[in-house]
C-alpha positions as CSV (number, residue, x, y, z in Angstrom):
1,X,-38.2,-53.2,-1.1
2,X,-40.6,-51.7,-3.5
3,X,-42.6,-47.9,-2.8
4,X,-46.1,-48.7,-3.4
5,X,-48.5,-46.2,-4.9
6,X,-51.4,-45.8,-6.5
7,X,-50.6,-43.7,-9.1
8,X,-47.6,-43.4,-12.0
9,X,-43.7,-42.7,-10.7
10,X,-40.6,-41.6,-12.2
11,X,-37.6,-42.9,-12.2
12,X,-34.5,-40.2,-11.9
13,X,-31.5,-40.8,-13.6
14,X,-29.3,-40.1,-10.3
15,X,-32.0,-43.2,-9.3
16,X,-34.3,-41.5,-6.6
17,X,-38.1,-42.6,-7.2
18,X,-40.4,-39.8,-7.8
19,X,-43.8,-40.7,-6.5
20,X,-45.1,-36.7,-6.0
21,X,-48.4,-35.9,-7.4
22,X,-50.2,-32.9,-8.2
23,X,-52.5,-32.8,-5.5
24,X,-49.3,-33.9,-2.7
25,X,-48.4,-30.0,-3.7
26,X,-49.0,-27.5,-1.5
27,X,-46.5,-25.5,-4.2
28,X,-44.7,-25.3,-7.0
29,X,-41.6,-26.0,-5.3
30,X,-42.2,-27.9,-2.0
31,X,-40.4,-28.8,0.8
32,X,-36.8,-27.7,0.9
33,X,-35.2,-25.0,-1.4
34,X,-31.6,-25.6,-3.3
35,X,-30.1,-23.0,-1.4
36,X,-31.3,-24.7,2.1
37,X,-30.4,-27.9,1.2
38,X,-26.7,-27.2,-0.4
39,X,-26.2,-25.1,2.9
40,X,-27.5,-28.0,5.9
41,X,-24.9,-30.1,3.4
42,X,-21.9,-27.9,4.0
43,X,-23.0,-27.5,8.0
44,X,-23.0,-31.4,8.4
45,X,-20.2,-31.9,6.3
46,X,-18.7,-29.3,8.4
47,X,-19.2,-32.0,11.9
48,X,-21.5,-29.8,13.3
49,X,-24.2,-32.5,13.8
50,X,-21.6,-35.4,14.8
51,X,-22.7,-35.2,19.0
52,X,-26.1,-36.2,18.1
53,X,-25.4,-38.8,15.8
54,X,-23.3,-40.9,18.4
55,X,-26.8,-41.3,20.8
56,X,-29.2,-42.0,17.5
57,X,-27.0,-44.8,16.6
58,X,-26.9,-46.4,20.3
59,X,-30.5,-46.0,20.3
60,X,-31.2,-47.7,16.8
61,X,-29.1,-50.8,17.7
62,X,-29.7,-54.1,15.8
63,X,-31.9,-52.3,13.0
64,X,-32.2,-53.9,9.7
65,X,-34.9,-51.9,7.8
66,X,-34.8,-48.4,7.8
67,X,-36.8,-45.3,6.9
68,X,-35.9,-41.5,7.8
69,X,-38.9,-39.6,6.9
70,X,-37.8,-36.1,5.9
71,X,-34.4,-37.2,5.2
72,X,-33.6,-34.2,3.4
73,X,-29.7,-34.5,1.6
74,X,-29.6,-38.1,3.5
75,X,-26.9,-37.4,5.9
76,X,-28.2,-38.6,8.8
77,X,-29.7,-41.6,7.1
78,X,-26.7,-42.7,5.8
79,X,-24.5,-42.9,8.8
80,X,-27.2,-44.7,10.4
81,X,-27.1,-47.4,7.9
82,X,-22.9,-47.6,7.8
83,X,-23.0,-48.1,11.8
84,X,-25.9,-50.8,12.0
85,X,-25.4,-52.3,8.0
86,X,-29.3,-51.9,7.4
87,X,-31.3,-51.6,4.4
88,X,-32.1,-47.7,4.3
89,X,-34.8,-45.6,2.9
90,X,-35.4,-42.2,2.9
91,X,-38.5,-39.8,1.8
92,X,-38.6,-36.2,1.3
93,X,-40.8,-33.7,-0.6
94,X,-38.1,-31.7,-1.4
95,X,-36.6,-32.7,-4.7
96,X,-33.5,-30.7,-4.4
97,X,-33.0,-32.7,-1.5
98,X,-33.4,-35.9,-2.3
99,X,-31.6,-35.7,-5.4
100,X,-28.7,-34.4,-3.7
101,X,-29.2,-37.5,-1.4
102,X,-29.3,-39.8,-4.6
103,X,-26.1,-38.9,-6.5
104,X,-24.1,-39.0,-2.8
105,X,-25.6,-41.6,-0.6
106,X,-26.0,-44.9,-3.5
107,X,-26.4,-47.8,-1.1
108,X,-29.6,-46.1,0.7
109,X,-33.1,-45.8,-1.3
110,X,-35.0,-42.5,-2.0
111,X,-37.9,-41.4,-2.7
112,X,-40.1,-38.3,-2.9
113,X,-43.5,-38.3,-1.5
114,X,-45.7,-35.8,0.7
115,X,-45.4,-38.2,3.6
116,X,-47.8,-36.0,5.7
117,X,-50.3,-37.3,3.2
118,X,-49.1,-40.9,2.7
119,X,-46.1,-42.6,3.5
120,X,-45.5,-45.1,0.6
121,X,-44.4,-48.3,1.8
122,X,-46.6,-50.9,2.4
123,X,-47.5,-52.3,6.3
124,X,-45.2,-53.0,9.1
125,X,-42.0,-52.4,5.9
126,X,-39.8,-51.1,9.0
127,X,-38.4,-52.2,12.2
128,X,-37.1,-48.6,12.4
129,X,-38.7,-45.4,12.0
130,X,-37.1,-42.0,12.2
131,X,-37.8,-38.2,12.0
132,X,-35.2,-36.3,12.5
133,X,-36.5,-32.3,12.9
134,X,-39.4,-33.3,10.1
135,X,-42.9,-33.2,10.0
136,X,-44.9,-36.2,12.1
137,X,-47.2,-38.3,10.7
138,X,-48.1,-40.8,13.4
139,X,-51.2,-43.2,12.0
140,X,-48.7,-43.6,8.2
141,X,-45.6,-44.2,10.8
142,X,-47.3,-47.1,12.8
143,X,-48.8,-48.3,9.7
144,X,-45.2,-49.1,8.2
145,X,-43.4,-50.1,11.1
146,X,-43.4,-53.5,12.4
147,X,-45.0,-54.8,15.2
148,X,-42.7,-54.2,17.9
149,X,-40.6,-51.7,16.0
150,X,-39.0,-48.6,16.8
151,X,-39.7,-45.2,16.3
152,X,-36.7,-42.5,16.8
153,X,-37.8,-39.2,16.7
154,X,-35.3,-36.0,17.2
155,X,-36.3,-32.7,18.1
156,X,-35.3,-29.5,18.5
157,X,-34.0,-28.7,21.7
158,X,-35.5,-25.7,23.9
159,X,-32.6,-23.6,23.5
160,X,-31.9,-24.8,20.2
161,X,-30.1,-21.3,18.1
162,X,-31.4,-19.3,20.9
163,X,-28.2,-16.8,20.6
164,X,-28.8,-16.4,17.1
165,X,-32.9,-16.5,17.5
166,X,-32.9,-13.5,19.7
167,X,-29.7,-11.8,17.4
168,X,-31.6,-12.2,14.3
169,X,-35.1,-13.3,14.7
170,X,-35.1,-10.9,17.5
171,X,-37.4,-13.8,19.6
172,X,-35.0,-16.2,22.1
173,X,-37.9,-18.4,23.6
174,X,-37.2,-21.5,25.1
175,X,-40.1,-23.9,22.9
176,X,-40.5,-27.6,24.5
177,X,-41.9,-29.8,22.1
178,X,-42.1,-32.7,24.1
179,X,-45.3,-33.4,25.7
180,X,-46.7,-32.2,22.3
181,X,-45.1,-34.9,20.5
182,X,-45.7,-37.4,23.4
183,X,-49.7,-36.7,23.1
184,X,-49.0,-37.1,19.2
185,X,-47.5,-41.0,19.2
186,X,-49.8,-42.0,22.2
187,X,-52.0,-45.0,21.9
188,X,-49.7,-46.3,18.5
189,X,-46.1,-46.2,20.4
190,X,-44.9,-46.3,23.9
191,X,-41.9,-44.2,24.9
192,X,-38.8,-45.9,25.9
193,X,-36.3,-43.4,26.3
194,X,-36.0,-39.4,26.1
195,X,-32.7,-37.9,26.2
196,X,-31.4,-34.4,25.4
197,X,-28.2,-34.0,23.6
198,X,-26.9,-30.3,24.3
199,X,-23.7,-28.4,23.2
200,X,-22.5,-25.3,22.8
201,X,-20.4,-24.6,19.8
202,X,-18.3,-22.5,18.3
203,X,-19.4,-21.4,14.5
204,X,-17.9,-19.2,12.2
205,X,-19.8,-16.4,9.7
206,X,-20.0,-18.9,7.0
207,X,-21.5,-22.0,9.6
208,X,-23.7,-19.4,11.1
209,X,-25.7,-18.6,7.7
210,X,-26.1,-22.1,6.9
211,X,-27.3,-22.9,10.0
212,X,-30.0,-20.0,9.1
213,X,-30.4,-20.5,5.7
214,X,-31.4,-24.5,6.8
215,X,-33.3,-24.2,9.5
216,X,-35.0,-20.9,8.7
217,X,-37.0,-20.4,5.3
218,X,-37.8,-16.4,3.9
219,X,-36.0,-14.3,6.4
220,X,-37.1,-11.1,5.8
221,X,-34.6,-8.0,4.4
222,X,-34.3,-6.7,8.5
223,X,-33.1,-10.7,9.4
224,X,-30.8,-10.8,6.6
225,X,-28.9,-7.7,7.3
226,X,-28.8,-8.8,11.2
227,X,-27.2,-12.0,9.8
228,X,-24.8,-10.3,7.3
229,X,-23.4,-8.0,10.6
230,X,-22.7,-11.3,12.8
231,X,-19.1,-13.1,13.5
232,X,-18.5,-15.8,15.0
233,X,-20.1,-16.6,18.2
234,X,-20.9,-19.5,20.5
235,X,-24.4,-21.1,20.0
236,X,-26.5,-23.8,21.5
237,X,-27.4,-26.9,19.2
238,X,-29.7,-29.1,21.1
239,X,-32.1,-32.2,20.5
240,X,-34.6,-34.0,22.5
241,X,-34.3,-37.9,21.2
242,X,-37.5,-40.0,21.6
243,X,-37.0,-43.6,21.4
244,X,-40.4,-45.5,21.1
245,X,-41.4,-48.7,20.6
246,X,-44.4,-49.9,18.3
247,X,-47.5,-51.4,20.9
């Protein structure tokens, strides 16, 4: 399947497509750091996302197209394409990210775009969207999905970190995003299935800071030295999964 574009690409040597222009930039360096990205690698690697892969997978079932917008280092991508044997593709604005993605994951397609601007594949590519904790871009994700197709989104849970929110962030709120995303995807999909995935794990100093370091960018001196005086501890790593399907 070929990105479409309407302006000149790159092609990386670790074989990612670059299709970022200047005026996708909102900075120099957008999306994803190095550091967050080498550290969500090493938490994942670590099997600390493994209870909510089982559900995604049940819920993306007979697939054979796939695109994970914001698919950062491709983790998540990747096993979804082993379980169901689809053709995979994931975008990202990070470059860090998806070049990281590249040299590991080489039977899955990447490319970097500002997909909050423009997804770039052409219509109804996909008979399987996801967004797994990434930005939503719901006119670009009904666009590319077939008709019929399915749209998988994963969100943080309400309680998501909230022992190490309120140790280091010094904020525990519960946040539902929900309804909010439910409003969002009205009118283009209609929901088939919501299910919250909840655990409570237990995660040593060095799973804690990458935890931080991934989900949380320029913690602030205070945060840091909160971080640097916690052990282990049990946490809460939660996701609401949204199942829809393309109307």
């Amino acid at each position: 399947m070929i990105c479409t574009n309407k302006h000149s690409f790159d092609i990386a040597r670790s074989g990612y497509c670059n299709l970022l222009q200047p005026q996708d930039r909102r900075s120099k360096e957008p999306g994803d750091s190095r550091d967050a990205v080498a550290a969500r690698r090493q938490f994942l690697d670590a099997g600390h996302g493994a209870h909510f892969v089982t559900p995604m997978i049940e819920m993306t079932d007979g697939a054979q197209r796939i695109l994970d917008v914001g698919c950062g280092e491709g983790h998540h991508l990747d096993a979804l394409r082993v379980a169901t044997n689809a053709e995979a593709h994931g975008v990202d604005i990070s470059t860090p990210a998806i070049d990281l993605a590249a040299r590991r994951y080489r039977d899955c397609f990447f490319v970097i775009a500002n997909a909050d601007r423009f997804v770039p594949y052409a219509d109804a590519s996909f008979d399987l969207i996801t967004s797994i904790t990434s930005r939503l871009n719901a006119s670009e994700f009904r666009r590319v999905v077939a008709a019929g197709g399915r749209l998988l989104i994963a969100l943080p849970g309400p309680d998501d970190l909230i022992e190490l929110r309120a140790a280091i962030l010094g904020e525990g709120k519960v946040i539902d995003r929900v309804d909010r995303t439910l409003e969002t995807f009205r009118g283009g999909f209609e929901l088939l299935r919501n299910e919250r995935v909840r655990v409570t794990a237990q995660l040593d100093r060095d799973a804690i800071e990458q935890v931080m370091t991934s989900s949380y960018r320029g913690l602030r001196t205070r945060e840091r030295e909160r971080l640097a005086e916690i052990g282990a501890m049990q946490v809460t790593l939660a996701r609401d999964l949204l199942l829809f399907r393309a109307i």
